[in-house]
DSSP file (Angstrom, degrees, kcal/mol; ACC not computed):
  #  RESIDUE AA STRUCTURE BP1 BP2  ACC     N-H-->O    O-->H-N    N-H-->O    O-->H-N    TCO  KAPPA ALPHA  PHI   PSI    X-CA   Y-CA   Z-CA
    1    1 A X              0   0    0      0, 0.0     2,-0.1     0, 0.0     0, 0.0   0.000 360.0 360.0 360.0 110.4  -11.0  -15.8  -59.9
    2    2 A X        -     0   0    0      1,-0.1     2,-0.3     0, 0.0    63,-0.1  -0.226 360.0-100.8 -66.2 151.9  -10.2  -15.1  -55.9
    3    3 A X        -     0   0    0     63,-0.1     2,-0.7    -2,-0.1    63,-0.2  -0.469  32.4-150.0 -77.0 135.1   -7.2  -16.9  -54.3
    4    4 A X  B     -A   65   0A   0     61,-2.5     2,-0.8    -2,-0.3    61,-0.6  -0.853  16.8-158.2-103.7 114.1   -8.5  -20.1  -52.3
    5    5 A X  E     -B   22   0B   0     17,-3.7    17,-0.5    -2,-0.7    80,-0.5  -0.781  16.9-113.2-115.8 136.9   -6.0  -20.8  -49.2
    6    6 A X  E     -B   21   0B   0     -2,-0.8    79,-4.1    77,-0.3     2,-0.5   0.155  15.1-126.5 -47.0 177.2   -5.7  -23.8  -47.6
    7    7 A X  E     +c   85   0C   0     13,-1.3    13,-0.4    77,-0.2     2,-0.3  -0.992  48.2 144.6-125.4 124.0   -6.7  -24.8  -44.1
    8    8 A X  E     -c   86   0C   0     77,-3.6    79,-1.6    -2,-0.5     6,-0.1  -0.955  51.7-134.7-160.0 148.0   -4.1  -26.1  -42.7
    9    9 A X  S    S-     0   0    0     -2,-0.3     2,-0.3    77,-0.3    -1,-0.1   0.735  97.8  -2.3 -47.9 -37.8   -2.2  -26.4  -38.4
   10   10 A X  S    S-     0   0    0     76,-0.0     4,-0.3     0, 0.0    77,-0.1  -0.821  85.9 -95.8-149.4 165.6    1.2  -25.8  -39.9
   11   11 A X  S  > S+     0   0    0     -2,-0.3     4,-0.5     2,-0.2     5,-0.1   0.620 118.3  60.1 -84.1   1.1    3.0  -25.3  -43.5
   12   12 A X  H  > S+     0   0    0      1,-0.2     4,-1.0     2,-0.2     3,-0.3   0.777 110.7  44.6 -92.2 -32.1    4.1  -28.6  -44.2
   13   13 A X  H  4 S+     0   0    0      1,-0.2    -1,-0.2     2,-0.1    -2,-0.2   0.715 110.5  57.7 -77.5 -10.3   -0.1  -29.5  -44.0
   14   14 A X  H  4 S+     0   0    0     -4,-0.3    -8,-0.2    -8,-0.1    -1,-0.2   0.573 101.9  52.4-101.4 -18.1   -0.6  -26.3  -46.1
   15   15 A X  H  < S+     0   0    0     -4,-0.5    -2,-0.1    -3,-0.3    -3,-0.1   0.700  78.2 119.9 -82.9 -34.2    1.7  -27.7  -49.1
   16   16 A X    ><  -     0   0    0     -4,-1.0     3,-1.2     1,-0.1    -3,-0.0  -0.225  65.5-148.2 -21.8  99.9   -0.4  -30.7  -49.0
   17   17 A X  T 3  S+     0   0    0      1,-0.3    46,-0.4    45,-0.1    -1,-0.1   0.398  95.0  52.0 -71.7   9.2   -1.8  -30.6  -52.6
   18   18 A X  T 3  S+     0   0    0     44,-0.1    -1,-0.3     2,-0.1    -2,-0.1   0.105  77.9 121.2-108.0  17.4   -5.1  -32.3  -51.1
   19   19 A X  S <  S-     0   0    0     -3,-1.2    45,-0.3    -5,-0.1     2,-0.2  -0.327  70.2-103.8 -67.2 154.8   -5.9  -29.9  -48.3
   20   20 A X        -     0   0    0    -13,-0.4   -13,-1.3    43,-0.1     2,-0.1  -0.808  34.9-140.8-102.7 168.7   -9.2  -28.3  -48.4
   21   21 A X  E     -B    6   0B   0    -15,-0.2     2,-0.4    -2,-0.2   -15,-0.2  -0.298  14.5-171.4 -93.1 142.9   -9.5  -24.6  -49.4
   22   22 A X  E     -B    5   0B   0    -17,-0.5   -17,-3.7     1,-0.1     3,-0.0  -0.961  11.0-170.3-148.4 164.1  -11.5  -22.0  -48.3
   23   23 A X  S    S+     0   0    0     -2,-0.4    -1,-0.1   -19,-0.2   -20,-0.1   0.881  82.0  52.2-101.5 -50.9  -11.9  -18.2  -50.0
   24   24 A X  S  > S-     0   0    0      1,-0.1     4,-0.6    -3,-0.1   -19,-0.1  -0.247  72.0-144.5 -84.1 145.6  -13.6  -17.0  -47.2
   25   25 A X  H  > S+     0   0    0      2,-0.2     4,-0.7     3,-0.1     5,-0.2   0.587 114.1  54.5 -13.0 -53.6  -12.9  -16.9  -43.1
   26   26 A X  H >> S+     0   0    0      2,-0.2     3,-1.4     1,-0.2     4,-0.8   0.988 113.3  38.1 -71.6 -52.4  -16.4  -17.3  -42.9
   27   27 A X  H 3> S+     0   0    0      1,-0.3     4,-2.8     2,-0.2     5,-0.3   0.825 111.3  58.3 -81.7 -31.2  -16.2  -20.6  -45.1
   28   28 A X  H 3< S+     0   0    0     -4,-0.6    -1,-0.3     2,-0.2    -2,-0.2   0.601 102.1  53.6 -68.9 -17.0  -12.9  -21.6  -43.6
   29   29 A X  H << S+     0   0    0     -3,-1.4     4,-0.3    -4,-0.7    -2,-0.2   0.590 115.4  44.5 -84.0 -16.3  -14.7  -21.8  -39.7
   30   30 A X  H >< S+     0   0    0     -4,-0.8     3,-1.7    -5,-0.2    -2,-0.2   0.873 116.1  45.8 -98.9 -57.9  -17.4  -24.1  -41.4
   31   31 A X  T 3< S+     0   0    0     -4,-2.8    -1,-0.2     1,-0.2    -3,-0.2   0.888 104.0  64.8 -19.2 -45.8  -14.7  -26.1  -43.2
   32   32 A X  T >  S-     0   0    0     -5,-0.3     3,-0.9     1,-0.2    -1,-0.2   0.503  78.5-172.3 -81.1  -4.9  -12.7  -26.3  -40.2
   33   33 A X  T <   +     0   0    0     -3,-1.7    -1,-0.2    -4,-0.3    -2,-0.0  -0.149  68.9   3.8  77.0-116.9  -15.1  -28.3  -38.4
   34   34 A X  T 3  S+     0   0    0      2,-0.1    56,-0.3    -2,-0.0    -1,-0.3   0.914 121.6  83.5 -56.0 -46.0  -13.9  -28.9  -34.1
   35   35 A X  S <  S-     0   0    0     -3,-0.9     2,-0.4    54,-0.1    54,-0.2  -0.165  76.7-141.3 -54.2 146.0  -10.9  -26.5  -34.9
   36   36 A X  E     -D   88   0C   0     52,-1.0    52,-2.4     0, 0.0     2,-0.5  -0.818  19.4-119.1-101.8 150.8  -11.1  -22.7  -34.9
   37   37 A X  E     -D   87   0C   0     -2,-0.4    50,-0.2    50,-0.2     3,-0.1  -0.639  20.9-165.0 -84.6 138.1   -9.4  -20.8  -37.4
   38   38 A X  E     -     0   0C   0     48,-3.1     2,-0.2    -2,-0.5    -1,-0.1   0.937  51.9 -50.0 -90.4 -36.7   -6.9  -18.5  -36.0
   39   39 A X  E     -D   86   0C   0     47,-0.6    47,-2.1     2,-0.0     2,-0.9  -0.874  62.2 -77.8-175.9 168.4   -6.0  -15.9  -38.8
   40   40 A X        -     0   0    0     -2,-0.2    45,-0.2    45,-0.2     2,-0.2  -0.749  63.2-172.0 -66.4  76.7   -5.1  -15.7  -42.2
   41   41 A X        -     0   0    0     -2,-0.9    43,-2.4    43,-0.3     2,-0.4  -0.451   9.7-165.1 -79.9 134.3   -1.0  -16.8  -41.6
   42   42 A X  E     -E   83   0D   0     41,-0.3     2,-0.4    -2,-0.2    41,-0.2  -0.991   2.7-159.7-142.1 140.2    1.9  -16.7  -44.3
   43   43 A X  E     -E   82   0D   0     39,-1.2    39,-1.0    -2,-0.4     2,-0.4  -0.914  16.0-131.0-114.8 111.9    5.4  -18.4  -44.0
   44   44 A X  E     -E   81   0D   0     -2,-0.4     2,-0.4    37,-0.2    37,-0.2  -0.731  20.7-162.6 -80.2 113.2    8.3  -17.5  -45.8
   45   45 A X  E     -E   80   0D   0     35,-2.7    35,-1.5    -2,-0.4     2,-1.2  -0.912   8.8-161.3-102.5 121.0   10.5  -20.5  -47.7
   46   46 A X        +     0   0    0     -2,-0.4     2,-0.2    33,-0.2    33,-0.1  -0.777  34.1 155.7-103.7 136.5   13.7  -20.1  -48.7
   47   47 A X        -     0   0    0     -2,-1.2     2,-0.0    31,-0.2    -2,-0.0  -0.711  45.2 -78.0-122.0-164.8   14.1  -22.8  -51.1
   48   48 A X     >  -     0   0    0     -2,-0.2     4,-0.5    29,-0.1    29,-0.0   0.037  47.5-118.8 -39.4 160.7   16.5  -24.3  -54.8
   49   49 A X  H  > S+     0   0    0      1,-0.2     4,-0.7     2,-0.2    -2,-0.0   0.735 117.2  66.9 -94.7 -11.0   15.1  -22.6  -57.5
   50   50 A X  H >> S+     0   0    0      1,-0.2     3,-1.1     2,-0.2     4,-1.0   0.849 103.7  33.6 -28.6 -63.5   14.6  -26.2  -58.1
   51   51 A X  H >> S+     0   0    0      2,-0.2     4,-1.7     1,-0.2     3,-0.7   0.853 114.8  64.7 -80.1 -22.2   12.2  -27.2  -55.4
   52   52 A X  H 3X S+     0   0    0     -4,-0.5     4,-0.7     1,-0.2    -1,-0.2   0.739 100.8  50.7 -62.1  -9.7   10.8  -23.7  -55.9
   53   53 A X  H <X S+     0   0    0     -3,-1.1     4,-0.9    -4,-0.7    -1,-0.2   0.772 110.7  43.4-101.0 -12.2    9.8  -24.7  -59.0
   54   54 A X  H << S+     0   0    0     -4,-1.0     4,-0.1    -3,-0.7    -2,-0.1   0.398 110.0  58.8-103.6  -3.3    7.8  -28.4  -57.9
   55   55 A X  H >X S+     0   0    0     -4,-1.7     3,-2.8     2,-0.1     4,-1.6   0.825 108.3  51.5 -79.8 -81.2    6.1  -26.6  -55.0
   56   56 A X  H 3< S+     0   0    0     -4,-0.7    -2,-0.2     1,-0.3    -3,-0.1   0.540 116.9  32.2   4.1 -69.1    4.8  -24.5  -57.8
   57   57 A X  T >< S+     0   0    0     -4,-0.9     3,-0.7     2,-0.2     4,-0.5   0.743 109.0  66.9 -80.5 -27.0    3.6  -26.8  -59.9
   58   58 A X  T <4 S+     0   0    0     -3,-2.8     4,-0.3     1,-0.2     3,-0.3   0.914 113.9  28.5 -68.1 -47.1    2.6  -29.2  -57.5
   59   59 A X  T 3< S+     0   0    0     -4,-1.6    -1,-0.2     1,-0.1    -2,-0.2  -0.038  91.6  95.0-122.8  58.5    0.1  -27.4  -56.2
   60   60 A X  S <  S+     0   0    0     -3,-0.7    -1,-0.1    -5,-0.2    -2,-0.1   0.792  90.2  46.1 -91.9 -40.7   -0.9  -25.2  -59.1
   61   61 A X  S    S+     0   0    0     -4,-0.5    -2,-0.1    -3,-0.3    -3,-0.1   0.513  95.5  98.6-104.1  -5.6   -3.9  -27.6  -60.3
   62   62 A X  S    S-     0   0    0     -4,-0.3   -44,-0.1     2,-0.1   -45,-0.1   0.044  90.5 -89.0 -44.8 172.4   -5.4  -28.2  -56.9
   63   63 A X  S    S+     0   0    0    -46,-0.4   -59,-0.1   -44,-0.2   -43,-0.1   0.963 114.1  78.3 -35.8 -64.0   -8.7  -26.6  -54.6
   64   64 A X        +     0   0    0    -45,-0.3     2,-0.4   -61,-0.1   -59,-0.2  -0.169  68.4 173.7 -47.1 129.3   -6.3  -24.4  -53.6
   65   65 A X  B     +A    4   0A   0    -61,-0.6   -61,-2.5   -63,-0.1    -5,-0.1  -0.986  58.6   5.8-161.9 131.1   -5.3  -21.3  -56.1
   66   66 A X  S    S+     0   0    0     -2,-0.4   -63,-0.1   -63,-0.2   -61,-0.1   0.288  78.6 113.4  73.6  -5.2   -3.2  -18.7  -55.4
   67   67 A X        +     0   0    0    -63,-0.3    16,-2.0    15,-0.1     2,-0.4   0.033  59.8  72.6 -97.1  42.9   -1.7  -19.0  -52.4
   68   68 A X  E     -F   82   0D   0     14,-0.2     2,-0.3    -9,-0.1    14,-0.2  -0.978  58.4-169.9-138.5 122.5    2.0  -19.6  -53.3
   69   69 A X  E     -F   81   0D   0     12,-2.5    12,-2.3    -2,-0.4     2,-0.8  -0.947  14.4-139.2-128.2 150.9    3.6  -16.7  -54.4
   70   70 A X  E     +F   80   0D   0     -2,-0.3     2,-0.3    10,-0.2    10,-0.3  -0.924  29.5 172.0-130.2 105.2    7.2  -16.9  -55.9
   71   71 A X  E     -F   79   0D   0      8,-2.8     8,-1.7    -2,-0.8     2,-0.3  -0.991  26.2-130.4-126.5 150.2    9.7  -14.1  -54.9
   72   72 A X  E     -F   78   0D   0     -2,-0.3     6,-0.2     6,-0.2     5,-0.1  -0.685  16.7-136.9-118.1 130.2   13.3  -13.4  -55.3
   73   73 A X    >   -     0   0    0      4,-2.9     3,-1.1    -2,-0.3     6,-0.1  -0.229  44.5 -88.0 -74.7-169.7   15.8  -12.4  -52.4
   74   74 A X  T 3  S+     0   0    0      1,-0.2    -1,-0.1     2,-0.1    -2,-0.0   0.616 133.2  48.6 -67.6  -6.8   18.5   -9.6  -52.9
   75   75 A X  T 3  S-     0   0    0      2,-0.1    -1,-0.2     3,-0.1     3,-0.1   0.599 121.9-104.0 -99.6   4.8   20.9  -12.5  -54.3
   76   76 A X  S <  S+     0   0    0     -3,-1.1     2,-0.1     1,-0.3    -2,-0.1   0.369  71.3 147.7  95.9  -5.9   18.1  -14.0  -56.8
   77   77 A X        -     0   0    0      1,-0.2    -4,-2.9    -5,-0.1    -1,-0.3  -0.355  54.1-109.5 -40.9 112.7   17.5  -16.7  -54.8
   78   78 A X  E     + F   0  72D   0     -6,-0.2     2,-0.3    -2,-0.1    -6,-0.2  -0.227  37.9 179.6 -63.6 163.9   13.9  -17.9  -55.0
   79   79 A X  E     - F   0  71D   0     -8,-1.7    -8,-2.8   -33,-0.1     2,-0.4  -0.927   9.5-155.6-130.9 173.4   11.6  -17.4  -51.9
   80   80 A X  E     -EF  45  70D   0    -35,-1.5   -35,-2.7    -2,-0.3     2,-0.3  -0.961   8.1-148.5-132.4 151.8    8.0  -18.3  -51.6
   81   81 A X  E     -EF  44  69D   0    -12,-2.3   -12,-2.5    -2,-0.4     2,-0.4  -0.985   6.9-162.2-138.1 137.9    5.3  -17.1  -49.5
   82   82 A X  E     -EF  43  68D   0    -39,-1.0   -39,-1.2    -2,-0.3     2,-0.6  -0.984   5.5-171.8-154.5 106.1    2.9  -19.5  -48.6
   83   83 A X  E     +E   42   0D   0    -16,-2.0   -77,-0.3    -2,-0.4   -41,-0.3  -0.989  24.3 148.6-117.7 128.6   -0.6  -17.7  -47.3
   84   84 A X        -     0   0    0    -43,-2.4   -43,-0.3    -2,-0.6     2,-0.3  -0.820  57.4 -92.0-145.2 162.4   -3.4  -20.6  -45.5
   85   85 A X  E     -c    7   0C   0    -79,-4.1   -77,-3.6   -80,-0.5     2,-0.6  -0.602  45.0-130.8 -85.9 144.2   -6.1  -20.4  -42.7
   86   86 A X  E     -cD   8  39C   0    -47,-2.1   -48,-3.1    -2,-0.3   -47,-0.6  -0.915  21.6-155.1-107.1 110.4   -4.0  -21.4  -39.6
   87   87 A X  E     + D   0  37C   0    -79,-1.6     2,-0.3    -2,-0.6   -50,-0.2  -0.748  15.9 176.6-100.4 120.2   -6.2  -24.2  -37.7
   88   88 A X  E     - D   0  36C   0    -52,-2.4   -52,-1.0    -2,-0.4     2,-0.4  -0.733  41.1-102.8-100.5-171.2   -5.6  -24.7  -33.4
   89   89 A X    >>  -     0   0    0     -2,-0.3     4,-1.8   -54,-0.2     3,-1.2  -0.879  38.0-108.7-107.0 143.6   -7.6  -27.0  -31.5
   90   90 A X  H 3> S+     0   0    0     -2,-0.4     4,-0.7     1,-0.3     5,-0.1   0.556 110.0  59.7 -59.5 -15.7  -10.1  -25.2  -29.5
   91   91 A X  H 34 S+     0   0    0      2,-0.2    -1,-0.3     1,-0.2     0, 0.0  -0.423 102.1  49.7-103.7  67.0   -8.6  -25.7  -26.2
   92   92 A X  H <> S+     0   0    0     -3,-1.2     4,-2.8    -2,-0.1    -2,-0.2  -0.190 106.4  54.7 -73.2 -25.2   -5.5  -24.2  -26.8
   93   93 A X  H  X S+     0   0    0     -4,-1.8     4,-1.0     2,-0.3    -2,-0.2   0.793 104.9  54.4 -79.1 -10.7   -7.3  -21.1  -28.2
   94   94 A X  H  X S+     0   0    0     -4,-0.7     4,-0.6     2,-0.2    -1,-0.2   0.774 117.4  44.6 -75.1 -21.2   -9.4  -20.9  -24.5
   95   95 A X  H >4 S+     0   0    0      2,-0.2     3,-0.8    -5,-0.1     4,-0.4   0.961 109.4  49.5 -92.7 -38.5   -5.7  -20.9  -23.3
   96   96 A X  H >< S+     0   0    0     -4,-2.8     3,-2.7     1,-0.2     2,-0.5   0.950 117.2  39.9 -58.9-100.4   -4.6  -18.5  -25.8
   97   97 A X  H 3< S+     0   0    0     -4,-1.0    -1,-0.2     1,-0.3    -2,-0.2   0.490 118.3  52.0 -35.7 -13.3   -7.7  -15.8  -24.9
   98   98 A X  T << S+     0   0    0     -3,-0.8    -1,-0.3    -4,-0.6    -2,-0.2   0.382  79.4 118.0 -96.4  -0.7   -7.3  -16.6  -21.1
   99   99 A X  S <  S-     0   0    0     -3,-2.7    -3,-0.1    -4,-0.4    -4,-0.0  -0.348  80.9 -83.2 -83.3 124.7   -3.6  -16.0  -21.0
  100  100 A X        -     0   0    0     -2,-0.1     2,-0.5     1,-0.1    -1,-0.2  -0.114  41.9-135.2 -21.1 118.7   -2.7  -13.0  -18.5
  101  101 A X        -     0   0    0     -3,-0.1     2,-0.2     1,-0.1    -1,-0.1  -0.791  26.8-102.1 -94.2 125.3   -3.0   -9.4  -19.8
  102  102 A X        -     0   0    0     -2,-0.5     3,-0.1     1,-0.1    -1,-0.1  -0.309  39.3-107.1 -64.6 117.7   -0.3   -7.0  -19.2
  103  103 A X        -     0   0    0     -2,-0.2     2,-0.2     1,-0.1    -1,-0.1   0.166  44.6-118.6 -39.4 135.4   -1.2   -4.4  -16.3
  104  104 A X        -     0   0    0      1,-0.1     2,-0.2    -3,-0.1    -1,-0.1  -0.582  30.2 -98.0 -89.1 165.6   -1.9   -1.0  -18.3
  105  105 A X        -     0   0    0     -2,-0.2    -1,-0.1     1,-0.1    -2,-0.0  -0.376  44.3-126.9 -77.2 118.2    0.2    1.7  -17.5
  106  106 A X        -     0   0    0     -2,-0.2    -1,-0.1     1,-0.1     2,-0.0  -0.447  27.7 -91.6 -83.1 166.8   -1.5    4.0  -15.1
  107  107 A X        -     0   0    0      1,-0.1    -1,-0.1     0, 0.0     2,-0.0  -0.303  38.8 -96.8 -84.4 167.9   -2.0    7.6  -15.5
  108  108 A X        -     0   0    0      1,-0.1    -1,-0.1     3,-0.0     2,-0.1  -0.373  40.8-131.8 -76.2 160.9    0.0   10.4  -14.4
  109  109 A X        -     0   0    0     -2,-0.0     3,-0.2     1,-0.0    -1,-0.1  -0.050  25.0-107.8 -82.5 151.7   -0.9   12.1  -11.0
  110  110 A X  S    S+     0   0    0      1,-0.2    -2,-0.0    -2,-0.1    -1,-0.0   0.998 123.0  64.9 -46.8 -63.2   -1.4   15.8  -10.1
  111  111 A X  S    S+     0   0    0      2,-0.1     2,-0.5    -3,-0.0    -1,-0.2   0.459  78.1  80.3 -70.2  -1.6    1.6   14.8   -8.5
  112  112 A X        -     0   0    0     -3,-0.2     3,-0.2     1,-0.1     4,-0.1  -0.868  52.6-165.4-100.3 145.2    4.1   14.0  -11.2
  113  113 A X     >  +     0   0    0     -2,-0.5     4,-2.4     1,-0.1     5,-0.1  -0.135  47.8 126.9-110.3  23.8    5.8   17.0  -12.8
  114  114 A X  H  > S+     0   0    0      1,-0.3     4,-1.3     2,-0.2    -1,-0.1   0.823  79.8  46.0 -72.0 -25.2    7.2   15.1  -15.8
  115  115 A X  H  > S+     0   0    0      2,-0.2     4,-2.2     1,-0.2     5,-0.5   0.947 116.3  46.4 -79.4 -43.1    5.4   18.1  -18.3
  116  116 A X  H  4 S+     0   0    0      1,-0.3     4,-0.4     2,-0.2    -2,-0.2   0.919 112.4  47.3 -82.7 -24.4    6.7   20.8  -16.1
  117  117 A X  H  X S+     0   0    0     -4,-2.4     4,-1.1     1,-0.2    -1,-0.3   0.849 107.8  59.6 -34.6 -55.5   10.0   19.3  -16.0
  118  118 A X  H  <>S+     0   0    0     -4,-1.3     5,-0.7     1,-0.3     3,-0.3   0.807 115.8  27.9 -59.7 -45.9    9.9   18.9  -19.9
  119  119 A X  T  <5S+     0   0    0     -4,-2.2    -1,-0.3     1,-0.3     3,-0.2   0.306 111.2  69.2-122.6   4.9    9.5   22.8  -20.9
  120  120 A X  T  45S+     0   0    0     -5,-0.5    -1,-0.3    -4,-0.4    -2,-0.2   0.812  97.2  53.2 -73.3 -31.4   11.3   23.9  -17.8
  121  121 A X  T  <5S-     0   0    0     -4,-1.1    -1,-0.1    -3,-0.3    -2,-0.1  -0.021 115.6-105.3-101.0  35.1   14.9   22.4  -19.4
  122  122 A X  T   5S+     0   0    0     -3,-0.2    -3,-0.1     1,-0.1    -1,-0.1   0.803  76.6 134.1  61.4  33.6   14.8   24.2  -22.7
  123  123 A X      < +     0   0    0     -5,-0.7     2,-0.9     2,-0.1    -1,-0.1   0.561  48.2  76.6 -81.8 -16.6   13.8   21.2  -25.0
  124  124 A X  S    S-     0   0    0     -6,-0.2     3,-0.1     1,-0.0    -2,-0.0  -0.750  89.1-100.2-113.5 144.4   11.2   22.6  -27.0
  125  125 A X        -     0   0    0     -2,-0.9     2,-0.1     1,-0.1    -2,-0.1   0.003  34.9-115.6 -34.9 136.6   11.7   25.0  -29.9
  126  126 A X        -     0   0    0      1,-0.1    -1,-0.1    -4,-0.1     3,-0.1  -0.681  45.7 -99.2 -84.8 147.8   11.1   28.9  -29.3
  127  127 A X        -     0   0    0     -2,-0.1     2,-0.1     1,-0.1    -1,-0.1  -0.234  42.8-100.7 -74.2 170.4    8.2   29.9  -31.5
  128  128 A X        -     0   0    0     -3,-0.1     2,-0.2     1,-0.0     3,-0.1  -0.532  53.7-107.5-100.5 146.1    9.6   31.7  -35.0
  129  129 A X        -     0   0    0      1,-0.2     3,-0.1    -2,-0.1    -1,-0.0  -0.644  39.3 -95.7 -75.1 160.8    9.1   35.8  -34.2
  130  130 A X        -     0   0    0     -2,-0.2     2,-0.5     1,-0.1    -1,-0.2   0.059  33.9-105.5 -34.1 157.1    6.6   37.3  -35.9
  131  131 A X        -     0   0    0     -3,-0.1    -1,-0.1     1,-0.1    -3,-0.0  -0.822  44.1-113.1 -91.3 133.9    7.1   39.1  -38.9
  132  132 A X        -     0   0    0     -2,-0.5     2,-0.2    -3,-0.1    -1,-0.1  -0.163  24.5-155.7 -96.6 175.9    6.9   42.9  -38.2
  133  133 A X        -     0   0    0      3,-0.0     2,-0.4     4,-0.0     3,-0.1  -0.623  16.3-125.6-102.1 177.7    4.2   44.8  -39.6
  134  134 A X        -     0   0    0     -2,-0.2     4,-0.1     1,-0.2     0, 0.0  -0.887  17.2-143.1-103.7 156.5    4.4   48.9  -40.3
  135  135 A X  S >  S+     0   0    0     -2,-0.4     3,-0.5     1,-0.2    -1,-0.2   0.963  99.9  63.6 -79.1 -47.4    1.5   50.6  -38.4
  136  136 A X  G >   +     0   0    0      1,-0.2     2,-3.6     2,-0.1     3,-3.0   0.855  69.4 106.0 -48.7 -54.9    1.3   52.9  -41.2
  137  137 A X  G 3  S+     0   0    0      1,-0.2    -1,-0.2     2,-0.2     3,-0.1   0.482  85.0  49.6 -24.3 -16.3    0.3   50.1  -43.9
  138  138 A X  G X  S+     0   0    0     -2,-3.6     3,-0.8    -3,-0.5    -1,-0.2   0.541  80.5  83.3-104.7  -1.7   -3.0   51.3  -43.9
  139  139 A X  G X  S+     0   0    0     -3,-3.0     3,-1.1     1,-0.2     4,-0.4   0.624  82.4  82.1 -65.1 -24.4   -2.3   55.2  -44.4
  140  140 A X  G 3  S+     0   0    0     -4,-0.3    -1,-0.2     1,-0.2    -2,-0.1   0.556  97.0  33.2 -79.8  -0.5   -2.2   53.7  -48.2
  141  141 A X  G X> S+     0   0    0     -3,-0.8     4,-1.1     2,-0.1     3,-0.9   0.296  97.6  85.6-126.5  14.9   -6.1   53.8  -48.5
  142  142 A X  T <4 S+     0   0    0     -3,-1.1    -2,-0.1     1,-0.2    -3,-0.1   0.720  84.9  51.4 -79.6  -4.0   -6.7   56.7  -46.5
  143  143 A X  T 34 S+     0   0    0     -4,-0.4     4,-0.3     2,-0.2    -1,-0.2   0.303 110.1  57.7 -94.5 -16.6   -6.2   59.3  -49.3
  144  144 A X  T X4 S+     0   0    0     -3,-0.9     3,-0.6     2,-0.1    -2,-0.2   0.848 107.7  41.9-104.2 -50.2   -8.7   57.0  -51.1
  145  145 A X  T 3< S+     0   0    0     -4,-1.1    -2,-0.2     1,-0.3    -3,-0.1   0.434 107.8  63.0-100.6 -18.5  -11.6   57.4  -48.4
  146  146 A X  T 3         0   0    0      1,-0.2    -1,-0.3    -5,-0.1    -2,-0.1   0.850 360.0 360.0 -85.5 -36.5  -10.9   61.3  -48.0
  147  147 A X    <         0   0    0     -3,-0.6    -1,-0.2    -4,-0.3    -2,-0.2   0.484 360.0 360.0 -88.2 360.0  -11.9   62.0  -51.7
């Protein structure tokens, strides 16, 4: 059985034990009706292990399955993780996707020297020397080749 996550704007709509579900993206755009889905989003609660334990249950028998997961910080302290499709309204997402892009970095020029600078100041490792060889090593099969 695959994990069903709500559709929901926020997490307090995602706790909602009547929210509807979707397994899918694809099923979660047709669900989602005028809204677009934005991503698959999860939200971290720290709650009592007490309330951790009646979100739990509360929405344990609902559409929704599997998307509350129940984890412990370094003091033992429950957390929850809380995974739903994350709904906007379609005109904030034309403002979201129209929103200024940051100018990309151009590239460097004939005229910058930043490489030759680099291995001119002694920063990079001297290669390891070679190991040396004897010239001779191969006088050992010539005695072989004579016979």
């Amino acid at each position: 059985m695959s994990h069903a996550y709500p559709l929901a704007r926020n997490i307090t709509e995602a706790l909602d034990p009547g929210a509807k579900a979707a397994r899918t993206r694809a099923d979660a755009e047709a669900i989602a009706g005028s809204l677009k889905v934005e991503s698959l989003h999860t939200e971290w609660l720290n709650l009592s292990e007490a309330d951790a334990d009646v979100q739990m249950v509360a929405n344990a028998g609902g559409i929704a399955h599997g998307f509350l997961q129940r984890y412990e910080d370094d003091k033992g302290a429950p957390v929850v993780a809380v995974t739903y499709w994350r709904l906007m309204d379609t005109a904030k997402a034309k403002k979201a996707a129209n929103a200024p892009r940051p100018e990309p970095v151009p590239e460097p020029t004939e005229a910058d020297h930043t490489d030759d600078l680099y291995f001119r100041s002694g920063r990079t490792k001297p290669s390891r020397r070679k190991r040396w060889v004897d010239p001779r090593q191969m006088d050992l099969f010539a005695e072989a080749d004579e016979a």
